[in-house]
C-alpha positions in Angstrom: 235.4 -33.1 2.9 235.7 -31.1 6.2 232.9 -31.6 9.0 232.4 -28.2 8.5 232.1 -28.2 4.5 229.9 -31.8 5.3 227.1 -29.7 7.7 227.2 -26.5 5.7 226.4 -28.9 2.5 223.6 -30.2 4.5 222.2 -26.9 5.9 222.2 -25.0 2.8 220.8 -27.3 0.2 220.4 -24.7 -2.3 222.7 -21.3 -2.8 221.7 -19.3 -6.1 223.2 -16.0 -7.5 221.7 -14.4 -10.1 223.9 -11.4 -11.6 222.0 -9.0 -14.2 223.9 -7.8 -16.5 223.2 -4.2 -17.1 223.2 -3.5 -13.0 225.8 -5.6 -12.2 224.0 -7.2 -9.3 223.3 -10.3 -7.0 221.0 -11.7 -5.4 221.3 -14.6 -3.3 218.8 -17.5 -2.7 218.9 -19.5 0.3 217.1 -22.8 1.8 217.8 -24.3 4.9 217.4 -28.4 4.1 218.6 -29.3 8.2 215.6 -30.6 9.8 217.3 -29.5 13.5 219.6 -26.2 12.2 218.9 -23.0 12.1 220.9 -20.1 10.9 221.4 -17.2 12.9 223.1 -14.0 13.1 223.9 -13.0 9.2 227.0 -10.6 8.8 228.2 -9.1 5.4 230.8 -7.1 4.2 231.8 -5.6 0.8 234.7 -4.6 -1.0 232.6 -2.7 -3.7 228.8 -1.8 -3.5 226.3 -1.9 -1.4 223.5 -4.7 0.3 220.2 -3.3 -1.4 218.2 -6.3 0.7 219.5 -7.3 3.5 219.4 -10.9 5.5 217.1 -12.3 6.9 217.7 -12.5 10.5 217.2 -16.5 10.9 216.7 -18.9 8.5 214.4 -21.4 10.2 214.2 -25.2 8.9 212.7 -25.3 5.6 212.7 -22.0 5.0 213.9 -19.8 1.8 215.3 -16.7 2.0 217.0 -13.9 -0.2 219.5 -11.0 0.3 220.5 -8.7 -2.3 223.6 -6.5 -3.4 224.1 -4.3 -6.2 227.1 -1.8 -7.4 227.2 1.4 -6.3 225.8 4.0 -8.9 228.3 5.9 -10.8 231.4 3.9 -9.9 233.5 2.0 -12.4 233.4 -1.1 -10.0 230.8 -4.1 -9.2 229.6 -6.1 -6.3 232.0 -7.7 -4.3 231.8 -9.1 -0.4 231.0 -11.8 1.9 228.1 -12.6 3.9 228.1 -15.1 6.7 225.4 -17.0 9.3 226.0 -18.7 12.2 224.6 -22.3 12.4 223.2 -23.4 15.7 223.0 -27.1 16.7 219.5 -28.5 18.3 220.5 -27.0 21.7 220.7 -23.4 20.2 224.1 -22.9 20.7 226.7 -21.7 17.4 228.6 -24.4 16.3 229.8 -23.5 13.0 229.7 -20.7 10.1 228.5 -20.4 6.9 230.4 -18.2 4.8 228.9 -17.2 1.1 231.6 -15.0 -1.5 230.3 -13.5 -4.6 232.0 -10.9 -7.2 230.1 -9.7 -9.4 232.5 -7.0 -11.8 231.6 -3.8 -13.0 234.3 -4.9 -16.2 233.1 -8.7 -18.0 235.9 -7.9 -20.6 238.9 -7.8 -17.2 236.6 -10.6 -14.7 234.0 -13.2 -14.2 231.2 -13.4 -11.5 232.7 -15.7 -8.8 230.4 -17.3 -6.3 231.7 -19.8 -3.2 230.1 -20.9 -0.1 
């Protein structure tokens, strides 16, 4: 396992998506396990849909968070995108990046929900 893939593993103890199934959309719960990282800076972006709740700005030490994203109304697709933090060390300064995909379909019977981090 990567460095990268080691601290992200240790930062984000806990990543949960929960996709309804008549809405077709996520939500994703976060909790930062580091005792000395924070996560700063959240970016998104998606291919199809829309972030209905945004990120929280920082996720501070023990803290839990959620963000949410849903399809767009009327359109024959689902939720799709990225969203990223930065990860600061104990100085403050960004060492590394979280990254967190989800897919969520608009059509079960063509796809599956995907999640990564």
């Amino acid at each position: 396992m990567s460095k990268m893939l080691s601290t992200a593993s240790d930062v984000v103890g806990v990543a949960q998506v929960i996709a309804e199934e008549g809405d077709r959309s996520v939500t994703i719960h976060l909790i930062n396990h580091s005792k000395s990282h924070i996560l700063v800076h959240p970016r998104f972006h998606t291919s199809s849909g829309f972030c209905s709740d945004p990120p929280q700005p920082t996720v501070q030490s023990g803290e839990t968070v959620k963000c949410s994203f849903n399809k767009t109304a009327g359109a024959a697709r689902g939720a799709v995108g990225v969203m990223t933090y930065d990860i600061t060390n104990s100085s403050n300064e960004v060492f590394q990046r979280l990254a967190i995909m989800f897919s969520v379909p608009y059509d079960y019977n063509l796809y599956e929900n995907y999640f990564a981090v």
